[in-house]
PDB file of N, CA, C, O and CB in Angstrom:
ATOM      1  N   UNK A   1      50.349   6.711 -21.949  1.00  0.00           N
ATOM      2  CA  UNK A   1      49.734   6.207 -20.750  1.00  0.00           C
ATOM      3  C   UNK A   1      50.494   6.674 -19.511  1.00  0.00           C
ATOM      4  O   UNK A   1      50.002   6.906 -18.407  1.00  0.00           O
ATOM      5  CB  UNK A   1      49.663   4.694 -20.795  1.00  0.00           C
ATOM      6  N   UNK A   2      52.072   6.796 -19.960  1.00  0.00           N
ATOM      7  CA  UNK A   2      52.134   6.846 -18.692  1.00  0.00           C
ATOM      8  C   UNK A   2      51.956   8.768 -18.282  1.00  0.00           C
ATOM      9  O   UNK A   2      51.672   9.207 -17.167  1.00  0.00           O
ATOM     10  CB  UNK A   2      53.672   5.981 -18.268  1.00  0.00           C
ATOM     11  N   UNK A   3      52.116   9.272 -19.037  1.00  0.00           N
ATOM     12  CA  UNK A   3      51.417  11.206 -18.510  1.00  0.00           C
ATOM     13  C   UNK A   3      50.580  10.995 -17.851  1.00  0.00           C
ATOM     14  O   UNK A   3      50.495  11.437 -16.705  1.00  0.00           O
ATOM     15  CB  UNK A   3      50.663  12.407 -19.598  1.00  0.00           C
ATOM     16  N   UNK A   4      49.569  10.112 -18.517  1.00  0.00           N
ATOM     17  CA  UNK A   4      48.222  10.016 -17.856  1.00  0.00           C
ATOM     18  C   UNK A   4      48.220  10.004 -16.201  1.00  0.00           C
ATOM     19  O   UNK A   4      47.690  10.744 -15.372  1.00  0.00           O
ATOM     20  CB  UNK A   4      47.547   8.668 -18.384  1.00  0.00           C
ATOM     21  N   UNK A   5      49.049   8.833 -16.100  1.00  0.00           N
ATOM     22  CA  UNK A   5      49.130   7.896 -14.677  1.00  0.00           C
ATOM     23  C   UNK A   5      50.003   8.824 -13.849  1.00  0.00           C
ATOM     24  O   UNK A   5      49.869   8.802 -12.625  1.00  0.00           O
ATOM     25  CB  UNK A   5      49.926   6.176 -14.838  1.00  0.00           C
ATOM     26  N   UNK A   6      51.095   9.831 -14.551  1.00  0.00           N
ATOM     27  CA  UNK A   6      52.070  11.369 -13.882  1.00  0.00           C
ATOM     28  C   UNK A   6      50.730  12.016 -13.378  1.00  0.00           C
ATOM     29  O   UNK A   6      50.527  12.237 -12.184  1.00  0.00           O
ATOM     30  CB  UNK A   6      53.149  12.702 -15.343  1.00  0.00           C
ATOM     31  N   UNK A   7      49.881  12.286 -14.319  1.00  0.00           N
ATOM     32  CA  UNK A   7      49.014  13.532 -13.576  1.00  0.00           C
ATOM     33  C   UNK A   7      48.196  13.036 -13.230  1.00  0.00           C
ATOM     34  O   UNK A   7      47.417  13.926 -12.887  1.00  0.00           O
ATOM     35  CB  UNK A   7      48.498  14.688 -14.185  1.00  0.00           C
ATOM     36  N   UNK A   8      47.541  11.648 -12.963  1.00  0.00           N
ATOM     37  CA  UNK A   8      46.541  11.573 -12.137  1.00  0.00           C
ATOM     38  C   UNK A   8      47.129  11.640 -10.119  1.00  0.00           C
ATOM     39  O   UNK A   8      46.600  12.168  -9.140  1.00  0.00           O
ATOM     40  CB  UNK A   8      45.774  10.035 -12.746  1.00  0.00           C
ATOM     41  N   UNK A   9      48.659  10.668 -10.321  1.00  0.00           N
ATOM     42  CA  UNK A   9      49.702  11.179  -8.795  1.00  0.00           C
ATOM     43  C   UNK A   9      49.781  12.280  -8.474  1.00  0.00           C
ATOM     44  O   UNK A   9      49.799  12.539  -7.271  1.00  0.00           O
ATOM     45  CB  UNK A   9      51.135  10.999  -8.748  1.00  0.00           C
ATOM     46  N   UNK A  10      49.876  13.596  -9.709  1.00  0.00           N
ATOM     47  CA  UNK A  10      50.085  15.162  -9.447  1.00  0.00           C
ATOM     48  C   UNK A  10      48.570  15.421  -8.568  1.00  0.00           C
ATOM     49  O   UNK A  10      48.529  15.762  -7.386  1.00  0.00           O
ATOM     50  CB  UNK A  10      50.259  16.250 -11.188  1.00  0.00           C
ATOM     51  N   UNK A  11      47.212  15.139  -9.559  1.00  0.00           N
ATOM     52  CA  UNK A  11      46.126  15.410  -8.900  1.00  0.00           C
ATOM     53  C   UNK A  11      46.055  15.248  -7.326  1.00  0.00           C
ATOM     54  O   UNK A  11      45.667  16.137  -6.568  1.00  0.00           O
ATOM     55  CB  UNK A  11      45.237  14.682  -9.491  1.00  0.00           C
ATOM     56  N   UNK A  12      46.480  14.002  -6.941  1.00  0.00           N
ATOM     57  CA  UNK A  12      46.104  12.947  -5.792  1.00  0.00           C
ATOM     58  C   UNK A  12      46.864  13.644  -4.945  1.00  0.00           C
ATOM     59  O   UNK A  12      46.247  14.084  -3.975  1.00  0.00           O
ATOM     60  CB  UNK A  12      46.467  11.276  -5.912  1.00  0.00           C
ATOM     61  N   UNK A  13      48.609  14.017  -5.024  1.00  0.00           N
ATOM     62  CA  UNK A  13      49.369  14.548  -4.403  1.00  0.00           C
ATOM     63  C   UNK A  13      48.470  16.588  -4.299  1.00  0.00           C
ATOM     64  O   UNK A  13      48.545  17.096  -3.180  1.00  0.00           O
ATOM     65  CB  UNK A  13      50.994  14.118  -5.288  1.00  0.00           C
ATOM     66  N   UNK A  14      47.937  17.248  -5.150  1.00  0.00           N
ATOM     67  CA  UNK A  14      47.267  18.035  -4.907  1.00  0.00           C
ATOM     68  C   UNK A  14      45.759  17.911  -3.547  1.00  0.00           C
ATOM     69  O   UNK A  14      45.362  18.581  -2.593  1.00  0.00           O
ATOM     70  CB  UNK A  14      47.059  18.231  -6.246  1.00  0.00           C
ATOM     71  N   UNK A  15      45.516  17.107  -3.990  1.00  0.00           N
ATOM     72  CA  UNK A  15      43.608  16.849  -2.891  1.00  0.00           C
ATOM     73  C   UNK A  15      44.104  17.322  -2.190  1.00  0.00           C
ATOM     74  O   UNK A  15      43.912  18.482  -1.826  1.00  0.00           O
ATOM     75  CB  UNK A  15      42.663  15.349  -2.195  1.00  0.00           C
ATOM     76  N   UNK A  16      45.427  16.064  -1.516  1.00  0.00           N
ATOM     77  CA  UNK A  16      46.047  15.868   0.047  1.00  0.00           C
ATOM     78  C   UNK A  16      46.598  17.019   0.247  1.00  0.00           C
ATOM     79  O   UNK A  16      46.181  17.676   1.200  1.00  0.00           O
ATOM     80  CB  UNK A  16      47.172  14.705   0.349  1.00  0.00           C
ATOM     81  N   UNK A  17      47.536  17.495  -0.484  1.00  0.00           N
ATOM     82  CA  UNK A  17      47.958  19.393   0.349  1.00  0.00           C
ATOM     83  C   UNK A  17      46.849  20.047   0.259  1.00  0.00           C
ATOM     84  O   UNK A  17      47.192  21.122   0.752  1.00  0.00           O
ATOM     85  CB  UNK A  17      49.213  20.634  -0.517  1.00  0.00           C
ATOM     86  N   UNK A  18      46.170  20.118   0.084  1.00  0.00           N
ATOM     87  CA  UNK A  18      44.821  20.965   0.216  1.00  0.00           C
ATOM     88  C   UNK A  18      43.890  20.291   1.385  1.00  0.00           C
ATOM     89  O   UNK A  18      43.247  21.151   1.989  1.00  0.00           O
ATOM     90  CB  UNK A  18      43.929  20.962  -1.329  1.00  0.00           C
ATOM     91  N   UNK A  19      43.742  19.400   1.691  1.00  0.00           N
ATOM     92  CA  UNK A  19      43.471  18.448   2.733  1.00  0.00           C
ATOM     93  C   UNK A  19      44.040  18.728   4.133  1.00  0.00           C
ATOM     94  O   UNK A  19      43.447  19.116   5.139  1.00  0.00           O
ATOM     95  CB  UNK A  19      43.955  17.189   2.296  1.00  0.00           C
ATOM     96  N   UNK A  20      45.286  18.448   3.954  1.00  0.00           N
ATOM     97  CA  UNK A  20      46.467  18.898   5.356  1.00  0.00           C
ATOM     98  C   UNK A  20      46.137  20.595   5.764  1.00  0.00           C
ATOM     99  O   UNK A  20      45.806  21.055   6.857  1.00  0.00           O
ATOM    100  CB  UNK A  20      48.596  18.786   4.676  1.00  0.00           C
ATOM    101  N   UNK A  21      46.415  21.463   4.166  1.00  0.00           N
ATOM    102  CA  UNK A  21      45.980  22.760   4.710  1.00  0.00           C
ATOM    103  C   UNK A  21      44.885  23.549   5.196  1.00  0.00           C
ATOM    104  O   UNK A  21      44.873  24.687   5.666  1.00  0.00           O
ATOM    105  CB  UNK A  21      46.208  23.295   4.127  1.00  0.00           C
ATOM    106  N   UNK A  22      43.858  22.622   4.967  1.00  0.00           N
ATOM    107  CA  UNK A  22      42.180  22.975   5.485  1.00  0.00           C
ATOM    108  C   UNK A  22      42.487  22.630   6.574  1.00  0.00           C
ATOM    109  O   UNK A  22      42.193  23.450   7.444  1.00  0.00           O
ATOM    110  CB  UNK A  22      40.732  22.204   4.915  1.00  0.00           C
ATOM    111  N   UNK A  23      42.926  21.813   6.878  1.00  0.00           N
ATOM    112  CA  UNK A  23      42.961  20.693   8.452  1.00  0.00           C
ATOM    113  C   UNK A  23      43.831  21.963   9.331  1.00  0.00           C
ATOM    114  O   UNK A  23      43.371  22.555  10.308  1.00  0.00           O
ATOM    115  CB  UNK A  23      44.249  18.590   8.278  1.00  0.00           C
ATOM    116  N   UNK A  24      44.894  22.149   8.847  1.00  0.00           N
ATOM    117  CA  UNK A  24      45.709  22.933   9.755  1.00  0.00           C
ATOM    118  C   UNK A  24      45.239  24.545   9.710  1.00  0.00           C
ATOM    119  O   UNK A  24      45.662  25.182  10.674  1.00  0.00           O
ATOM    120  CB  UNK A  24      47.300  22.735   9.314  1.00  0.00           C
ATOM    121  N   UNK A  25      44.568  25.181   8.909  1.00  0.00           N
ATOM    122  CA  UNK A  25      44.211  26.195   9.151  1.00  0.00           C
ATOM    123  C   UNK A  25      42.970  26.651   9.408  1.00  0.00           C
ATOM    124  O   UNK A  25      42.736  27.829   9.676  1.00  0.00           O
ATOM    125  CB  UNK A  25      44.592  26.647   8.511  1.00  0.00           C
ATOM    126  N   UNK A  26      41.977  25.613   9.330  1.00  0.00           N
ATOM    127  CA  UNK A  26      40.561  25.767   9.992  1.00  0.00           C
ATOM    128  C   UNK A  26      40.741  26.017  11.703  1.00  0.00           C
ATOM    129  O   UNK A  26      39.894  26.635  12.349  1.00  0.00           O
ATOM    130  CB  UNK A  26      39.603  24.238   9.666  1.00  0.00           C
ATOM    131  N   UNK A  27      41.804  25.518  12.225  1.00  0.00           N
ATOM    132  CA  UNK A  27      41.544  25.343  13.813  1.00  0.00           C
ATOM    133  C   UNK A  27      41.960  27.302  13.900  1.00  0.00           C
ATOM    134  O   UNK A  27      41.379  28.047  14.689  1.00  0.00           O
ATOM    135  CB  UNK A  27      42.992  23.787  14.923  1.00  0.00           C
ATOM    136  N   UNK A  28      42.599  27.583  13.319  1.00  0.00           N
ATOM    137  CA  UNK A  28      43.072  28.652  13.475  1.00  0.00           C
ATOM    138  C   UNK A  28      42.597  29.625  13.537  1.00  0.00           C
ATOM    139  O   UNK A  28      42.911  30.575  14.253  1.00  0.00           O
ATOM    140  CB  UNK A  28      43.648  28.793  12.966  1.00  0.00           C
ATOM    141  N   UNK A  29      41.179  29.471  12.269  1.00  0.00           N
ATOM    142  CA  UNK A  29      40.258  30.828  11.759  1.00  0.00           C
ATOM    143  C   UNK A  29      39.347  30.684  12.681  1.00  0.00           C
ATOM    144  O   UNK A  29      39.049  31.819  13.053  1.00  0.00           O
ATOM    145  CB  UNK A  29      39.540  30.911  10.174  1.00  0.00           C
ATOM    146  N   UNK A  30      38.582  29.690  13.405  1.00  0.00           N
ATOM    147  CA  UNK A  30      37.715  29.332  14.509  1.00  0.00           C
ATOM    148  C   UNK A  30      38.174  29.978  15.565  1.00  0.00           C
ATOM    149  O   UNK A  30      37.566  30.867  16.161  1.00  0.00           O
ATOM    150  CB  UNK A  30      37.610  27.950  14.796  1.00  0.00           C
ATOM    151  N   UNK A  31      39.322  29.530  15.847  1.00  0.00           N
ATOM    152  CA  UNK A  31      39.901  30.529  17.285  1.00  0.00           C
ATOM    153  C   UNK A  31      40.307  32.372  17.023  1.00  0.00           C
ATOM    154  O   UNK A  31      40.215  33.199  17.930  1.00  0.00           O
ATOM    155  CB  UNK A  31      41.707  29.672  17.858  1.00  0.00           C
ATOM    156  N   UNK A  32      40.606  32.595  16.059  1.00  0.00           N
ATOM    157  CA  UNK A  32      40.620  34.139  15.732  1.00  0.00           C
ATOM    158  C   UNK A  32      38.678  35.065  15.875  1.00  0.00           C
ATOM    159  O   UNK A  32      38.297  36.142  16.335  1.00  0.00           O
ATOM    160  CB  UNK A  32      41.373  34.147  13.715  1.00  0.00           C
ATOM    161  N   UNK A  33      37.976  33.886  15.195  1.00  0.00           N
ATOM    162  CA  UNK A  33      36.306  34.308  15.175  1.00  0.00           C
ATOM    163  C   UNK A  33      36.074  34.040  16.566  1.00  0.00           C
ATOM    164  O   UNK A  33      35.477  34.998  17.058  1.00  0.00           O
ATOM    165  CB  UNK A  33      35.143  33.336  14.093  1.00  0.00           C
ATOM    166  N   UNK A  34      36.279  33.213  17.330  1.00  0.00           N
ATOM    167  CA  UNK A  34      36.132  33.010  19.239  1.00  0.00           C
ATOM    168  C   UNK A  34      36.597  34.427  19.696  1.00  0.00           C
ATOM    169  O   UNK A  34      35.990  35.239  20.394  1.00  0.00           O
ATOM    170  CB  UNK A  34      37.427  31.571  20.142  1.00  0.00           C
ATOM    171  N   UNK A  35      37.814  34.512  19.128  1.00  0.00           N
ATOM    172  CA  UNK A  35      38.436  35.217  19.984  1.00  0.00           C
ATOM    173  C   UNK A  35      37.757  37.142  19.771  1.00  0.00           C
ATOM    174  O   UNK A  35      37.741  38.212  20.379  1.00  0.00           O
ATOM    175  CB  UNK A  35      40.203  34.838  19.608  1.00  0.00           C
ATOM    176  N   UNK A  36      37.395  36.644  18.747  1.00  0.00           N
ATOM    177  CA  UNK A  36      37.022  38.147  18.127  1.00  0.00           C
ATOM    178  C   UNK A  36      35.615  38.489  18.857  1.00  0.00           C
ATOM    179  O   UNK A  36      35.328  39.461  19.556  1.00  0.00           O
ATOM    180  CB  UNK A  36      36.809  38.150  16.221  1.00  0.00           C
ATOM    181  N   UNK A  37      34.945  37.535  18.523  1.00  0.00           N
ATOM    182  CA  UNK A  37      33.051  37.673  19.398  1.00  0.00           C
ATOM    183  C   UNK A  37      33.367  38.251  20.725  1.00  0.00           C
ATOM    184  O   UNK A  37      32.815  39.261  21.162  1.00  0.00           O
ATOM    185  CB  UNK A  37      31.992  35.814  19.841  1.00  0.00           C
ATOM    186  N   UNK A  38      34.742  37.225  21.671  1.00  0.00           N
ATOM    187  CA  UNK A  38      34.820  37.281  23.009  1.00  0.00           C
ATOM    188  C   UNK A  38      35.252  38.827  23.386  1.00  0.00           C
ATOM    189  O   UNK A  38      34.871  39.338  24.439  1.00  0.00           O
ATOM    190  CB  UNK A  38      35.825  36.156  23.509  1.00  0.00           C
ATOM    191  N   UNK A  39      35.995  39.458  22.533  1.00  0.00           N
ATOM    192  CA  UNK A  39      36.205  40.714  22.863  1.00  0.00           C
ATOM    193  C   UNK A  39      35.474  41.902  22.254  1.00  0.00           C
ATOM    194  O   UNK A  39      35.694  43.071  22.571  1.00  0.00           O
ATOM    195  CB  UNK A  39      37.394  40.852  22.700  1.00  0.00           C
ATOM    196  N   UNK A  40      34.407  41.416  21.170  1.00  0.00           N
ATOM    197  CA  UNK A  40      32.857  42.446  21.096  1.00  0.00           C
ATOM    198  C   UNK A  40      32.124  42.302  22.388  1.00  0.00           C
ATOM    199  O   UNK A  40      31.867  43.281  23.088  1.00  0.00           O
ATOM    200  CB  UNK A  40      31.603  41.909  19.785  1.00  0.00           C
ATOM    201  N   UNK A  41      31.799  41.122  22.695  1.00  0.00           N
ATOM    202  CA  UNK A  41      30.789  40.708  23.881  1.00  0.00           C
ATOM    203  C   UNK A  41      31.620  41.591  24.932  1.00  0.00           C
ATOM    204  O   UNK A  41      31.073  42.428  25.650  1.00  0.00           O
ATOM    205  CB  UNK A  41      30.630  38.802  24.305  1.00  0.00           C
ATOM    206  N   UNK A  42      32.643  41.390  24.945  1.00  0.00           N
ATOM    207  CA  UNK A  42      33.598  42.281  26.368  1.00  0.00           C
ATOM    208  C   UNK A  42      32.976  43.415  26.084  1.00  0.00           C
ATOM    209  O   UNK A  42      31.842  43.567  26.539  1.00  0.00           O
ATOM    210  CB  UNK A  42      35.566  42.531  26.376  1.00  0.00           C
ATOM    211  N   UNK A  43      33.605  44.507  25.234  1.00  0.00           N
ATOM    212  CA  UNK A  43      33.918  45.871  25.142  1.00  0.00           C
ATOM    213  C   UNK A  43      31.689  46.192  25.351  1.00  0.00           C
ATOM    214  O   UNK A  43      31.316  47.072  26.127  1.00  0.00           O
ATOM    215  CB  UNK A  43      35.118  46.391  23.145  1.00  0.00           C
ATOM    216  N   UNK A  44      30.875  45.543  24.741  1.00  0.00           N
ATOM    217  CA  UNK A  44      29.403  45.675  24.371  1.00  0.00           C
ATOM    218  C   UNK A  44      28.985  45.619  26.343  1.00  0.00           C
ATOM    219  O   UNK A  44      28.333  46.432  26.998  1.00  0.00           O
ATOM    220  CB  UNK A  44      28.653  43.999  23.014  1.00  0.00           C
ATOM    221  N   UNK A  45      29.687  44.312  26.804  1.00  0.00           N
ATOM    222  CA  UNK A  45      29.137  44.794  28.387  1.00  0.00           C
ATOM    223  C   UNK A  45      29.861  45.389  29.277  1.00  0.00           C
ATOM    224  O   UNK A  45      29.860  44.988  30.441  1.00  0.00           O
ATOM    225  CB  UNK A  45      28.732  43.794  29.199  1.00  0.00           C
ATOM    226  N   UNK A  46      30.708  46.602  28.816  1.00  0.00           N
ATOM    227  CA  UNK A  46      31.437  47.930  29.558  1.00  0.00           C
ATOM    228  C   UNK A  46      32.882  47.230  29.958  1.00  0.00           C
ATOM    229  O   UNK A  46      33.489  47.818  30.853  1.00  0.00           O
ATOM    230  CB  UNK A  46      30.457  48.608  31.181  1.00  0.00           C
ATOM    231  N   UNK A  47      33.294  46.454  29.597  1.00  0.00           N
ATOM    232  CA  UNK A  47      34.585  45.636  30.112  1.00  0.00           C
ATOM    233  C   UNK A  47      35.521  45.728  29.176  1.00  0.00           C
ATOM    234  O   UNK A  47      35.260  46.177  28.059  1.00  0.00           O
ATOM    235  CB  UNK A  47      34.393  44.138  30.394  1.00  0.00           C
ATOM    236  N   UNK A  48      36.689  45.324  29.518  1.00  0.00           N
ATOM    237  CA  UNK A  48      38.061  45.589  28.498  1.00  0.00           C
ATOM    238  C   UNK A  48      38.865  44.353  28.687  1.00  0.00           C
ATOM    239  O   UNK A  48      39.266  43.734  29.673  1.00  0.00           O
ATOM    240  CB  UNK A  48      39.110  47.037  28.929  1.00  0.00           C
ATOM    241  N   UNK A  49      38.991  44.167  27.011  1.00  0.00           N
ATOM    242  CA  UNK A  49      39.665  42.476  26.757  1.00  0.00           C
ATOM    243  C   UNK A  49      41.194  42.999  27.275  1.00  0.00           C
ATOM    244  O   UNK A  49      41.684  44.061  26.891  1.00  0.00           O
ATOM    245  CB  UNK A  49      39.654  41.662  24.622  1.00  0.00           C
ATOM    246  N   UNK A  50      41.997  41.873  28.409  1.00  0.00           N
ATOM    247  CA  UNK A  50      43.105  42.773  28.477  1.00  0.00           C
ATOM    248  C   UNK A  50      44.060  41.136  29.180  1.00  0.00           C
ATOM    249  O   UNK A  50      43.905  40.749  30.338  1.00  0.00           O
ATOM    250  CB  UNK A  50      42.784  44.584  29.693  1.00  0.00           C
ATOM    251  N   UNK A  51      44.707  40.641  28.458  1.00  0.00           N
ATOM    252  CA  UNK A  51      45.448  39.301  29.240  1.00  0.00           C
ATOM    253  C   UNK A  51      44.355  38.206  28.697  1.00  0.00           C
ATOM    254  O   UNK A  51      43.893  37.360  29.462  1.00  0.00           O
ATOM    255  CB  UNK A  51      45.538  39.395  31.303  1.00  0.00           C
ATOM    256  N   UNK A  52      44.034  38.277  27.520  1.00  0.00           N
ATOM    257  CA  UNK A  52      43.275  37.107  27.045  1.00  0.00           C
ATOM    258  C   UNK A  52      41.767  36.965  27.791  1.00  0.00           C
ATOM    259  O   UNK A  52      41.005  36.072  27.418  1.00  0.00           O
ATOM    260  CB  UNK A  52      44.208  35.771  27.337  1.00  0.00           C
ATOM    261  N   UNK A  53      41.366  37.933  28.909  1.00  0.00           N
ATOM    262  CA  UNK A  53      40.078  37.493  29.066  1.00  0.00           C
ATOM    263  C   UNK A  53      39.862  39.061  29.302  1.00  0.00           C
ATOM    264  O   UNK A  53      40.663  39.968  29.074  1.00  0.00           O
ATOM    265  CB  UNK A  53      39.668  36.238  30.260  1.00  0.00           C
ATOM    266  N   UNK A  54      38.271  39.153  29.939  1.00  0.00           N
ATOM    267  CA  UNK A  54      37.382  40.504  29.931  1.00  0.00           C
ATOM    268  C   UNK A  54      37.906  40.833  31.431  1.00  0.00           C
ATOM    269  O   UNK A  54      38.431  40.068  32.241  1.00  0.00           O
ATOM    270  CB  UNK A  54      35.411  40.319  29.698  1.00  0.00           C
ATOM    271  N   UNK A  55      37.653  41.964  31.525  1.00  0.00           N
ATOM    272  CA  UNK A  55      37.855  42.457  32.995  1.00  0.00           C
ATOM    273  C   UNK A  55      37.352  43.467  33.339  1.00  0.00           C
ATOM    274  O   UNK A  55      37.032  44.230  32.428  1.00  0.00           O
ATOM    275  CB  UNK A  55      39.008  42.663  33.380  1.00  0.00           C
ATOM    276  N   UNK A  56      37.090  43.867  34.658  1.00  0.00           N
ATOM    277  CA  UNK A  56      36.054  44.851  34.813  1.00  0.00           C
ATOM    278  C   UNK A  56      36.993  46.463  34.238  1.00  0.00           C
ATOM    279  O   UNK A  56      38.207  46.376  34.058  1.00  0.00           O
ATOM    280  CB  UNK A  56      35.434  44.800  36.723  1.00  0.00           C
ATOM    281  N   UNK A  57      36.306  47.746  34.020  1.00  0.00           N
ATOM    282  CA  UNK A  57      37.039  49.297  34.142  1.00  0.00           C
ATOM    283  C   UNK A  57      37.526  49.710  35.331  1.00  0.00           C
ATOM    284  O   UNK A  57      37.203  49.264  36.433  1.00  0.00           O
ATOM    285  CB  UNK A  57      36.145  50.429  33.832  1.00  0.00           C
ATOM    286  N   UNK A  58      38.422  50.691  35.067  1.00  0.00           N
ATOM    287  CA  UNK A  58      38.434  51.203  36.622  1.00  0.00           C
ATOM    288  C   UNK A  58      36.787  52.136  37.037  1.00  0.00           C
ATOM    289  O   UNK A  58      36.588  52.376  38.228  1.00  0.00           O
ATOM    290  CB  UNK A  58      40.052  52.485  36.783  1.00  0.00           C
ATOM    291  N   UNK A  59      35.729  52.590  35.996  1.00  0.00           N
ATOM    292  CA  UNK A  59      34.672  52.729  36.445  1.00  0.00           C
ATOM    293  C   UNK A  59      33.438  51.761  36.883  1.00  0.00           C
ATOM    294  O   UNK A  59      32.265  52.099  37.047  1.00  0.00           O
ATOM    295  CB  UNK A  59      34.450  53.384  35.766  1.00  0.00           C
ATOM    296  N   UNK A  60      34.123  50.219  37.058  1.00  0.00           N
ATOM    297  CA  UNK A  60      33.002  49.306  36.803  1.00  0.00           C
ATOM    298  C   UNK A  60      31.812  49.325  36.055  1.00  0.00           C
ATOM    299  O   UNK A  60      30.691  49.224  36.554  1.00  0.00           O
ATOM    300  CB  UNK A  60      32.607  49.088  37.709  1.00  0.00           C
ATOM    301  N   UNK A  61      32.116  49.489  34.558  1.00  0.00           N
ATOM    302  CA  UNK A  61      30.591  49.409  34.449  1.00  0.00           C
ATOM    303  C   UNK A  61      30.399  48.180  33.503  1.00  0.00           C
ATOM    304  O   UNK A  61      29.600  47.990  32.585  1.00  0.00           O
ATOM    305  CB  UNK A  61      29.863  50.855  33.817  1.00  0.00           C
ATOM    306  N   UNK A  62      31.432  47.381  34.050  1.00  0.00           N
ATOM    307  CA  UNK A  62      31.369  46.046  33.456  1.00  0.00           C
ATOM    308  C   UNK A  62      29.850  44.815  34.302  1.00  0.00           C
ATOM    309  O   UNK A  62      29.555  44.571  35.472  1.00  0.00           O
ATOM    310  CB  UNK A  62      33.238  45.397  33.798  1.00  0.00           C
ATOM    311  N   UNK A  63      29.358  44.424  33.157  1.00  0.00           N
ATOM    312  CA  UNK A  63      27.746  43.783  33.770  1.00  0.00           C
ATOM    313  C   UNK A  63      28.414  42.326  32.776  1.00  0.00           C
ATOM    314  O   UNK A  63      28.806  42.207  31.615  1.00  0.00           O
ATOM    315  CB  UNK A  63      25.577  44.902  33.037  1.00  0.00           C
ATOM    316  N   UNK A  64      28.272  41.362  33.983  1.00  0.00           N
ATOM    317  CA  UNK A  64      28.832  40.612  33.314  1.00  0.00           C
ATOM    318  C   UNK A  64      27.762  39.465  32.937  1.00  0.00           C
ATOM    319  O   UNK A  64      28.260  38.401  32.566  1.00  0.00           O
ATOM    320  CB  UNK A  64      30.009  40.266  33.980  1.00  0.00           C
ATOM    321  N   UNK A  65      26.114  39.560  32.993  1.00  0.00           N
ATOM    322  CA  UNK A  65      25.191  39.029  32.826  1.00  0.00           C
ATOM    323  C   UNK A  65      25.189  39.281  31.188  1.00  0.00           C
ATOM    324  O   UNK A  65      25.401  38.463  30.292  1.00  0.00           O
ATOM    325  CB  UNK A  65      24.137  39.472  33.753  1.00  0.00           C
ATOM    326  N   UNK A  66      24.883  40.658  31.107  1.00  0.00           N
ATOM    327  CA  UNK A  66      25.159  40.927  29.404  1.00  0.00           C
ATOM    328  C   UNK A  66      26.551  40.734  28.600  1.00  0.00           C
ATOM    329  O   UNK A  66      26.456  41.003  27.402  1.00  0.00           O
ATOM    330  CB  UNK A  66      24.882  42.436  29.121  1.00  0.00           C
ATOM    331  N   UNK A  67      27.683  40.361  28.996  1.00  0.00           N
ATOM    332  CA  UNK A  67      28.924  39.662  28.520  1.00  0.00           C
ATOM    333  C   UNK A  67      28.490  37.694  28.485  1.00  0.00           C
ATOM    334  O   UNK A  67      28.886  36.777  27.766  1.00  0.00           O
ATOM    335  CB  UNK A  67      30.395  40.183  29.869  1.00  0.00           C
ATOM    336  N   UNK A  68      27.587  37.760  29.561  1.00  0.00           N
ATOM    337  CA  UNK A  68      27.313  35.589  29.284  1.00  0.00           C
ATOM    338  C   UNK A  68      26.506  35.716  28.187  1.00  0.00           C
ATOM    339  O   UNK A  68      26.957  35.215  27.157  1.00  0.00           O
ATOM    340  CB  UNK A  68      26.185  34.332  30.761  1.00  0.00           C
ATOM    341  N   UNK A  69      25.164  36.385  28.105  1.00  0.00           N
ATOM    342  CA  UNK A  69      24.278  36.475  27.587  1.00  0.00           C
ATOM    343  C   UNK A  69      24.901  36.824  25.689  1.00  0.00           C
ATOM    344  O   UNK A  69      24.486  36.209  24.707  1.00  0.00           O
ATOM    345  CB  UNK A  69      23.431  37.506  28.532  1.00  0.00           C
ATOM    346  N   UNK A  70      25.655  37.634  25.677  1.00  0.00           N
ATOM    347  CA  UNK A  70      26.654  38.025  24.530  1.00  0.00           C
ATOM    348  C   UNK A  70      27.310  36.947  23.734  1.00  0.00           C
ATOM    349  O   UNK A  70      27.418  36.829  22.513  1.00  0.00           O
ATOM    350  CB  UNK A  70      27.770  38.804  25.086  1.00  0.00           C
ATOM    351  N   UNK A  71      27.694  36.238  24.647  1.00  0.00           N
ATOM    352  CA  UNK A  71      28.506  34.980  24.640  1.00  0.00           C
ATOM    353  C   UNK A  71      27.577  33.709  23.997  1.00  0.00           C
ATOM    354  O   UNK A  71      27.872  33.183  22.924  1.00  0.00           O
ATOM    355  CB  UNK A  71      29.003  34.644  26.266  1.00  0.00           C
ATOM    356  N   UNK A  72      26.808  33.439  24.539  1.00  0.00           N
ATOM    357  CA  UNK A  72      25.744  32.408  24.506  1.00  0.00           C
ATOM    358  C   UNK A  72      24.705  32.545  23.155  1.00  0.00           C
ATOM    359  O   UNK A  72      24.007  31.631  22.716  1.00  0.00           O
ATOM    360  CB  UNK A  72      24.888  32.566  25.927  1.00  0.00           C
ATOM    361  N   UNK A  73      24.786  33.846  22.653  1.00  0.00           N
ATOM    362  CA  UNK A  73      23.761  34.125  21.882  1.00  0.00           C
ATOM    363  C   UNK A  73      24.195  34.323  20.571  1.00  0.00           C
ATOM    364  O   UNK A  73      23.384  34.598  19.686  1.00  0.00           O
ATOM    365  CB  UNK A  73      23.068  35.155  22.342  1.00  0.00           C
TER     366      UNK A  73
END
């Protein structure tokens, strides 16, 4: 009986690290996929991801209607 009652604590002590590690690494993969769209949508409306946000070229041919629109969709 008592193995039994060892590995049902092993199980329980398993859920929960698997629990904590979904918890702590979901926020992470969400912000890498944000971050990834935000700099297709950049580079797709002529702009360059550069300091964490989009910014225009030195040729402007950054349109930043099709970067919201990118964004939104």
């Amino acid at each position: 009986m008592k193995e039994a009652a060892g590995e049902a604590n092993l199980t329980v002590v398993a859920i929960i690290l698997i629990g904590v590690i979904a918890a702590v690494v979901t926020p992470l993969i969400t912000n890498m996929v944000n971050t990834s769209k935000e700099k297709s949508c950049c580079t797709t409306a002529g702009g360059v991801w550069k300091n964490n946000r989009c910014q225009n070229t030195s040729a402007n041919t950054f349109d930043n209607a099709t970067y919201q629109a990118c964004l939104s969709g």
